[in-house]
C-alpha positions in Angstrom: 69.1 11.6 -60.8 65.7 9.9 -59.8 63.7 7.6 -62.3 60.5 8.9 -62.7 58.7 5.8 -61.6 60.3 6.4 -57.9 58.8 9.8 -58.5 55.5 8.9 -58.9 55.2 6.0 -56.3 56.3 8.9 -54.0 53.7 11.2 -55.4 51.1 8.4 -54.3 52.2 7.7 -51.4 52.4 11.6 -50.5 48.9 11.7 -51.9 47.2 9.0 -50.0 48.3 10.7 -46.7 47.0 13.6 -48.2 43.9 12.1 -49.3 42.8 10.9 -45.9 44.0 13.7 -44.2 41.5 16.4 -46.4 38.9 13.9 -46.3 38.8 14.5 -42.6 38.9 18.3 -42.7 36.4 18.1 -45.7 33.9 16.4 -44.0 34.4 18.7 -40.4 34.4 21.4 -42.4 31.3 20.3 -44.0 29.5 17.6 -42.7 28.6 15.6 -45.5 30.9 12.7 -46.4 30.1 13.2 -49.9 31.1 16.9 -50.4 34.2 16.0 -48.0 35.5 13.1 -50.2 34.6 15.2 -53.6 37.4 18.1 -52.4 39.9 15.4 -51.1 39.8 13.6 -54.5 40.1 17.1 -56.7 42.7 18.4 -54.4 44.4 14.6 -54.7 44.5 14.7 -58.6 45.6 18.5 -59.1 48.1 17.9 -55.9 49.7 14.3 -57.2 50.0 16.4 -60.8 51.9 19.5 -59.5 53.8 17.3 -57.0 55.1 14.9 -59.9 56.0 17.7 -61.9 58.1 19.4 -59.1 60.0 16.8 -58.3 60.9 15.9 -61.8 61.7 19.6 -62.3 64.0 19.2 -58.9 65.5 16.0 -60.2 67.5 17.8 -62.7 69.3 20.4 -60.8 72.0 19.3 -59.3 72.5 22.5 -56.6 72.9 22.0 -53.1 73.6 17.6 -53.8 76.8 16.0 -52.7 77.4 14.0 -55.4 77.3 17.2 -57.5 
């Protein structure tokens, strides 16, 4: 099973990527920096919560491991 400190440096690290990468698309989509990084950071914070969640949901079933 996976500590859920491991889980949540994952969820950062998935997050930052993720962070950048919507930053980019909010600002092409929009053209302002500020309404671009505004929908990165809310999509960052509901995105790193969900994610956590999931994973600590998926760390307790044991289908489809090997060492199961």
């Amino acid at each position: 099973m996976e500590r859920p400190r491991r889980t949540l440096v994952k969820s950062i690290i998935w997050n930052i990527n993720g962070l950048a990468m919507m930053s980019v698309v909010g600002y092409a989509m929009t053209g302002s920096a500020g309404v671009g990084g505004a929908i990165a950071m809310i999509n960052t914070v509901i995105g790193l919560s969900l994610y956590f969640l999931y994973e600590r949901i998926w760390s307790r079933i044991s289908w489809g491991r090997a060492d199961a």
